[in-house]
Each structure stands twice: as structure tokens, then as C-alpha cells.
C-alpha positions as a LaTeX table, in Angstrom:
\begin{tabular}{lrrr}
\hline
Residue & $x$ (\AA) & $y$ (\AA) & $z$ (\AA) \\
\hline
Unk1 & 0.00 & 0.00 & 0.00 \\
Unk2 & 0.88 & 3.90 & $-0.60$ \\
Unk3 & 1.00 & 6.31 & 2.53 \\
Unk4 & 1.04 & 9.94 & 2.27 \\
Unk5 & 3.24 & 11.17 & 4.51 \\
Unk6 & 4.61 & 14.82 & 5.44 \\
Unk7 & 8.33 & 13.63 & 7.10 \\
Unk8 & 9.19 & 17.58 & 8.20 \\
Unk9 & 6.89 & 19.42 & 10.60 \\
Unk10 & 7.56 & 21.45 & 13.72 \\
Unk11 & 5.33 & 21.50 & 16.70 \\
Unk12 & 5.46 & 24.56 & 19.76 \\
Unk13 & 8.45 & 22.21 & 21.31 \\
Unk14 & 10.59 & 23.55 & 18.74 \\
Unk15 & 9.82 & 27.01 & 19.67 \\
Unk16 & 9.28 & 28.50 & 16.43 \\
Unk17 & 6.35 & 26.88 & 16.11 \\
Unk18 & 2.66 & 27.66 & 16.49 \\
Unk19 & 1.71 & 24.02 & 15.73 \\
Unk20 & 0.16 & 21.94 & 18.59 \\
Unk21 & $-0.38$ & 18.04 & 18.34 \\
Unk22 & $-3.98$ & 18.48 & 17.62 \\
Unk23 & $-3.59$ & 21.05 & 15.03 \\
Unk24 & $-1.32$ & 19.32 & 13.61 \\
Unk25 & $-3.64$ & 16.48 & 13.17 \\
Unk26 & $-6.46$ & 18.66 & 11.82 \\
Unk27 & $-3.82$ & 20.09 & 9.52 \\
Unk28 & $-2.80$ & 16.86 & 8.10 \\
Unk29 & $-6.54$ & 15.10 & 7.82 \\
Unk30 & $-7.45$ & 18.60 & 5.26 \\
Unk31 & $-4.29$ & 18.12 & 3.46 \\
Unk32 & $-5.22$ & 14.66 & 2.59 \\
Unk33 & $-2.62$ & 12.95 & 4.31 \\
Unk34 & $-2.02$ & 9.43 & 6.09 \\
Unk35 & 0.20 & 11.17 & 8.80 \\
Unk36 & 3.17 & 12.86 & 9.23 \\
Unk37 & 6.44 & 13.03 & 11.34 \\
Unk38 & 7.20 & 15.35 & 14.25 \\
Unk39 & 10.90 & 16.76 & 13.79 \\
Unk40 & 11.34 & 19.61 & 16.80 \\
Unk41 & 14.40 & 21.30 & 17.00 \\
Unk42 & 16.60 & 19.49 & 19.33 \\
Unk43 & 13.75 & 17.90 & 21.38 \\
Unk44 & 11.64 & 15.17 & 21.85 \\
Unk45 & 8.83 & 16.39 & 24.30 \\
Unk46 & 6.04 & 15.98 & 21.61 \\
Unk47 & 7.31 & 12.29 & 20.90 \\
Unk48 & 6.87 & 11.72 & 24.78 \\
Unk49 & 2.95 & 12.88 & 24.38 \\
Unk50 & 2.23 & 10.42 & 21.04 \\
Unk51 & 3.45 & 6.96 & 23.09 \\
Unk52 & 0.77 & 4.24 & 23.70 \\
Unk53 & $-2.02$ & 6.23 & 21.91 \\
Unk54 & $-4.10$ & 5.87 & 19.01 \\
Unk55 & $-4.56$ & 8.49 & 16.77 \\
Unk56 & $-6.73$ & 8.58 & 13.04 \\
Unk57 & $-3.32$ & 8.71 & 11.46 \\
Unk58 & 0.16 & 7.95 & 11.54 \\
Unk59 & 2.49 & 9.91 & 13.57 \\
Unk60 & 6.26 & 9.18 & 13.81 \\
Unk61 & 8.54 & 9.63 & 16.17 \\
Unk62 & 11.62 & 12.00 & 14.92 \\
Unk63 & 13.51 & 14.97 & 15.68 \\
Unk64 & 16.09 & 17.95 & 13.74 \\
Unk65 & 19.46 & 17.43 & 15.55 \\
Unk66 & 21.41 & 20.61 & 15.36 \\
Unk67 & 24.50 & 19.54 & 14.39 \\
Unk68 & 27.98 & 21.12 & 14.02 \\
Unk69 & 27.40 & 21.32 & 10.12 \\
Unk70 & 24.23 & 21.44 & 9.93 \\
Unk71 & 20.57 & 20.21 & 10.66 \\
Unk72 & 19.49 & 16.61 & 10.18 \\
Unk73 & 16.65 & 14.51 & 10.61 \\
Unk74 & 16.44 & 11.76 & 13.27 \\
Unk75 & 13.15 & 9.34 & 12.51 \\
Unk76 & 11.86 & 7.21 & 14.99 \\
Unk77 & 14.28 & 8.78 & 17.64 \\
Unk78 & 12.21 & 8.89 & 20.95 \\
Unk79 & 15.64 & 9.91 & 23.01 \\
Unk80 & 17.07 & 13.69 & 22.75 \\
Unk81 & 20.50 & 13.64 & 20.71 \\
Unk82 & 22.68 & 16.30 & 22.19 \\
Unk83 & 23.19 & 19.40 & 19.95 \\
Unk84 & 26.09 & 20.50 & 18.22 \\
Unk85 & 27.77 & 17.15 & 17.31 \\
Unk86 & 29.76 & 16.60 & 14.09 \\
Unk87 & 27.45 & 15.37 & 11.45 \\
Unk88 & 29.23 & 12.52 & 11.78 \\
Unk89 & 28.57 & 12.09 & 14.97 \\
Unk90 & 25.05 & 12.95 & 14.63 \\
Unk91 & 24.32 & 10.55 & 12.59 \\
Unk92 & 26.06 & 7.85 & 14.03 \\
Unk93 & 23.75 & 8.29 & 16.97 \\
Unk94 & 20.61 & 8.29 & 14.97 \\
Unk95 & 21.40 & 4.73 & 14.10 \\
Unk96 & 22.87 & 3.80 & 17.61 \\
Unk97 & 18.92 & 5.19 & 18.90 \\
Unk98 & 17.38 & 2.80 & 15.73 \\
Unk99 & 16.36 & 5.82 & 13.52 \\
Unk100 & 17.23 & 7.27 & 10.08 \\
Unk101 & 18.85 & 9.68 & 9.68 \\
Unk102 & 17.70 & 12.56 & 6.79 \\
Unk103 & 19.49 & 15.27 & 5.13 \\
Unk104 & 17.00 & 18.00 & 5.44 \\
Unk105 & 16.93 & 20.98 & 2.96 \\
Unk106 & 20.84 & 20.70 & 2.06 \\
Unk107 & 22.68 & 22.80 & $-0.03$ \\
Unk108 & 20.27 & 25.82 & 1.07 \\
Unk109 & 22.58 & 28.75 & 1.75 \\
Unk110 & 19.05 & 30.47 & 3.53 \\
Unk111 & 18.76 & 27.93 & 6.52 \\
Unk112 & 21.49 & 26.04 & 8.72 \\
Unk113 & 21.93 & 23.08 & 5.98 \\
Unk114 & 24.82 & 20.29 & 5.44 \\
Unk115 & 27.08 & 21.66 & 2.16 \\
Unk116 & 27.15 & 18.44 & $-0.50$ \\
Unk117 & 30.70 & 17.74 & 0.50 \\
Unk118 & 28.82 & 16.51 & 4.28 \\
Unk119 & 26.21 & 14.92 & 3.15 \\
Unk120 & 28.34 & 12.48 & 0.76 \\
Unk121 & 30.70 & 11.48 & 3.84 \\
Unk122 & 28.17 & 11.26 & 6.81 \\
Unk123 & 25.79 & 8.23 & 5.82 \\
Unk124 & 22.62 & 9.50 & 5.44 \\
Unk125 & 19.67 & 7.56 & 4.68 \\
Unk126 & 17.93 & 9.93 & 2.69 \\
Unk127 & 18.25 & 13.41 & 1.28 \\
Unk128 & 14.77 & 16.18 & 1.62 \\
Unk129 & 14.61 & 16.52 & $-2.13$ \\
Unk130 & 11.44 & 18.47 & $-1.64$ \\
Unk131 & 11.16 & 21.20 & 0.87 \\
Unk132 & 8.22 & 23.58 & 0.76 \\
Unk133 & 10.44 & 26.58 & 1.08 \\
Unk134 & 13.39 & 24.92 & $-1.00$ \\
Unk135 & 14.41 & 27.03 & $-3.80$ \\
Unk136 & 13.72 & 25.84 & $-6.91$ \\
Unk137 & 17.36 & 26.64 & $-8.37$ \\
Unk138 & 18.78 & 24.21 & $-5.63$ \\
Unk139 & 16.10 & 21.40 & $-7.03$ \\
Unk140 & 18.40 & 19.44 & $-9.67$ \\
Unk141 & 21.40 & 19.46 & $-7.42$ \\
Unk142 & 19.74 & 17.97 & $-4.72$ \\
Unk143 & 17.72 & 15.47 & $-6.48$ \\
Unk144 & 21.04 & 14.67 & $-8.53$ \\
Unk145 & 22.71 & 14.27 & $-4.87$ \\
Unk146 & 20.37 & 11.96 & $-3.18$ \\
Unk147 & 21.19 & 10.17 & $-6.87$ \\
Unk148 & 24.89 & 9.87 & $-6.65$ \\
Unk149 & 24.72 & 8.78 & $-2.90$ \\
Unk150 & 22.27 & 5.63 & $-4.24$ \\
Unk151 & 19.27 & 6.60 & $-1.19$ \\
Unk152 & 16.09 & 7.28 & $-0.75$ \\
Unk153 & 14.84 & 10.88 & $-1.69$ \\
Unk154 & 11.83 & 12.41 & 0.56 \\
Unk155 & 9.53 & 15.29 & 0.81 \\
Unk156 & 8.47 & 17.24 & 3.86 \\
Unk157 & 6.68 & 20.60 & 4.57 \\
Unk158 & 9.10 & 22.17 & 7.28 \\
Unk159 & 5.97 & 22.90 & 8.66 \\
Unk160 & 5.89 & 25.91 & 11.60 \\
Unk161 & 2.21 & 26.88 & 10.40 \\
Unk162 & $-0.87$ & 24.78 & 10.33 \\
Unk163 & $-1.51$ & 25.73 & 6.79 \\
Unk164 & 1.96 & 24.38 & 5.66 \\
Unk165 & 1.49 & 20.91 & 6.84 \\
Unk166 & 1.44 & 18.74 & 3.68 \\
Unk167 & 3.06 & 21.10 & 1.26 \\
Unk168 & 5.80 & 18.70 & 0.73 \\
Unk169 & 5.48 & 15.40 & 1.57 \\
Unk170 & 6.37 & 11.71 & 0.44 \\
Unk171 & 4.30 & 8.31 & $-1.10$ \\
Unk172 & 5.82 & 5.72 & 0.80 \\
Unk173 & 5.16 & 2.09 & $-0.30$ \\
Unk174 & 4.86 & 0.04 & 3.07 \\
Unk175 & 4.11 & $-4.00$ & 3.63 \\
Unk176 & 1.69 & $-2.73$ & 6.37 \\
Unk177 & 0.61 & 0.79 & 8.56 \\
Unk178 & 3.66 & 0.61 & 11.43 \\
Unk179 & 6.55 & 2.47 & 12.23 \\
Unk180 & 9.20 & $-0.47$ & 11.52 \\
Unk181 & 7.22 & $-0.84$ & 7.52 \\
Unk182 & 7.45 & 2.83 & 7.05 \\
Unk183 & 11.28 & 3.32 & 8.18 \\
Unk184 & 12.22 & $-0.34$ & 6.17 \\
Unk185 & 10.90 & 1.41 & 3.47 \\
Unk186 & 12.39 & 4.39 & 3.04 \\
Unk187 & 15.84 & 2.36 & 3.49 \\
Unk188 & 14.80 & 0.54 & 0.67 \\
Unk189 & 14.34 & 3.63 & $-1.24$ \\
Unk190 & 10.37 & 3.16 & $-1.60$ \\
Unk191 & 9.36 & 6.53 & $-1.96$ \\
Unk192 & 8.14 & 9.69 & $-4.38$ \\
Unk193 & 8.55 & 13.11 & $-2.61$ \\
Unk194 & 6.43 & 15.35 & $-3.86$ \\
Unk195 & 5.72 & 19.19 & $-3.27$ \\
Unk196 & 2.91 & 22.27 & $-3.64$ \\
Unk197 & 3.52 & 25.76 & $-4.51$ \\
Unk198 & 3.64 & 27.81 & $-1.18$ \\
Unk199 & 2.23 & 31.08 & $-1.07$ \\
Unk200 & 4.75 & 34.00 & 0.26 \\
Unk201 & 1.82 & 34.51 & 3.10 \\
Unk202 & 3.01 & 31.61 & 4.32 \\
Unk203 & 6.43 & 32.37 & 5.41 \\
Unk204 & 5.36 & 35.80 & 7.16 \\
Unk205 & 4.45 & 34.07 & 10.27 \\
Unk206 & 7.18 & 31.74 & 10.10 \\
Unk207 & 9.57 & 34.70 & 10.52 \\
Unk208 & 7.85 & 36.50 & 13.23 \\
Unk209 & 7.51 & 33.30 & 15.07 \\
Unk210 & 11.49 & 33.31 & 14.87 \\
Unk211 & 12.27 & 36.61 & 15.99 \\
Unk212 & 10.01 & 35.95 & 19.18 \\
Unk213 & 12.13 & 32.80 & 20.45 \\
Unk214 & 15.29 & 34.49 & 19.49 \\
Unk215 & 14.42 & 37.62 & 22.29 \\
Unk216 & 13.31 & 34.90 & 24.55 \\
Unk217 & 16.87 & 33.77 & 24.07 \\
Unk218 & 17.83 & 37.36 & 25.07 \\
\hline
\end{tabular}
């Protein structure tokens, strides 16, 4: 079977985020999807609130590990990964936790993203070929990266906003509807990302949500 999944969206953990767990839900059951992955910023608080319930559809564990080079995508990580690693090193402890780890919007000179010369070196599992607020000039390099590494390429919004959830997102083809189906198959490179046209509206409260967590930070 296909799932629809968006494998990039922030929740109010991450702090840049207006997103709570149930509009987050909402979000995803109007954008048509089967579920989606929670990927806070260095944290794993929402992961703690999704384990041993039941939900309408599929949420997955994850988070976006800060690295020294960069950020990267933990799935199925339940345990915090301590910031400002290597990439390397980052990655290395994605696997030790049982995740995958995912090369989120690289090559984008407007966010903190692994250069290509990381990426190739680190082991990924997969490379975000489609990003809802990934420039469309970087497109062909990163698709032709994910390429020359040989793994999977996937789609997520980079949600912060209800509205973006499901933007980008990926068709996974899964044996079954679990955790363990959807992460075999995105090793096994079973997977389409795909991505909508977002409206510049949509990145106006993205921003200002950012500029209020960096004065808290004050």
C-alpha cells in the first residue's frame, strides 16, 4: 500500500512553532494525508505525548538534531540527541537510537543546511529533495545528490504553520501501517517526494515566530 506522509513538521516544542499536536492532526486530515512526522528542533517532548495512543493517522517519532554542520533529521528517535555534534557524529547516533537519519533541505545557503561535500561522507539515509520553502534553483542538485549517494529521496513541509502541513510530503510504499514498515521502506528507497507551490503569506508568520524565540533567548 501507498502512505502519504509529510516527514518535516515542527510543533510549539521547537519554539518556532505555532503548531500543537492536535492542530497538527487537523492540519494533516485537510491536506489529505495518512500522517506525518514530528521533527522539533533538538527535542523530543512531543514524541513523549504520542506513546501508547491511538490516533486517526500515523504519527512518527523524529527529531532535527542541530549539528555542528548542519541540521538533520532523526526518525523514529524517541531519546534527545545532544546538539552541536559533528554530522558525523550525529548521525552515528541516529542509528545507535534505531532511527534514520535525513538530510534536510541541504545545499540551502538560507537555513542552517549540510554543504554536499557533508552529506556524501556522513551516511545519510535519505536526502529532503522536496522542501516547501526549498528554492527551486537548488532542485536538480539535490535530487542529482540523493542520486549519486544511491538513497532514498523524501519530501516534507518544514511545517511551523498549520496551513503548511502537507506542502511537501512523500508516497511511501509500506508492507503494512507501522513504524518499523514505514522506516524499512524508506531504506529501501520506496518513496516519491512530492511538493505544492507555497504562497509567500506563508512564510510571514514563520519569521515572526522566529524573531520571538530568538528575544526569549535574550
Amino acid at each position: 500500500m501507498k502512505l502519504k506522509i509529510d516527514l518535516h513538521v515542527h510543533t510549539v516544542y521547537s519554539g518556532d512553532s505555532s503548531i500543537t499536536l492536535e492542530k497538527a492532526i487537523v492540519a494533516a486530515k485537510k491536506a489529505g494525508l495518512d500522517g506525518f512526522a514530528i521533527t522539533d528542533h533538538d527535542n523530543v517532548e512531543m514524541n513523549k505525548k504520542i506513546l501508547g495512543k491511538n490516533f486517526d493517522l500515523i504519527i512518527i517519532p523524529g527529531v532535527e538534531v542541530t549539528s555542528k554542520d548542519g541540521h538533520i533529521l532523526g526518525l523514529g528517535v524517541l531519546e534527545p540527541i545532544k546538539p552541536n555534534l559533528s554530522a558525523f557524529e550525529t548521525v552515528k547516533k541516529i542509528h545507535e537510537l534505531g532511527g534514520l537519519a535525513i538530510a534536510p533541505h541541504p545545499l540551502n545557503p538560507f537555513k542552517h543546511s549540510l554543504n554536499k561535500n557533508v552529506v556524501e561522507k556522513i551516511g545519510v539515509d535519505a536526502v529532503e529533495t522536496a522542501n516547501a520553502s526549498m528554492p527551486h534553483i537548488l532542485q536538480f542538485k539535490v535530487e542529482e545528490l540523493a542520486e549519486k549517494l544511491n538513497v532514498a529521496k523524501t519530501g516534507g513541509s518544514d511545517a511551523h504553520i498549520p496551513s503548511s502541513i502537507g506542502k511537501a510530503y512523500t508516497i511511501i510504499e509500506v508492507e503494512e501501517k507501522s513504524l518499523e514498515s514505514i522506516l524499512k521502506a524508506i531504506k529501501d528507497r520506496k518513496t516519491t517526494p512530492l511538493k505544492k507551490e507555497t504562497s509567500i503569506n506563508e512564510f510571514f508568520p514563520k519569521i515572526w515566530l522566529k524573531i520571538k524565540r530568538k528575544i526569549k533567548e535574550l
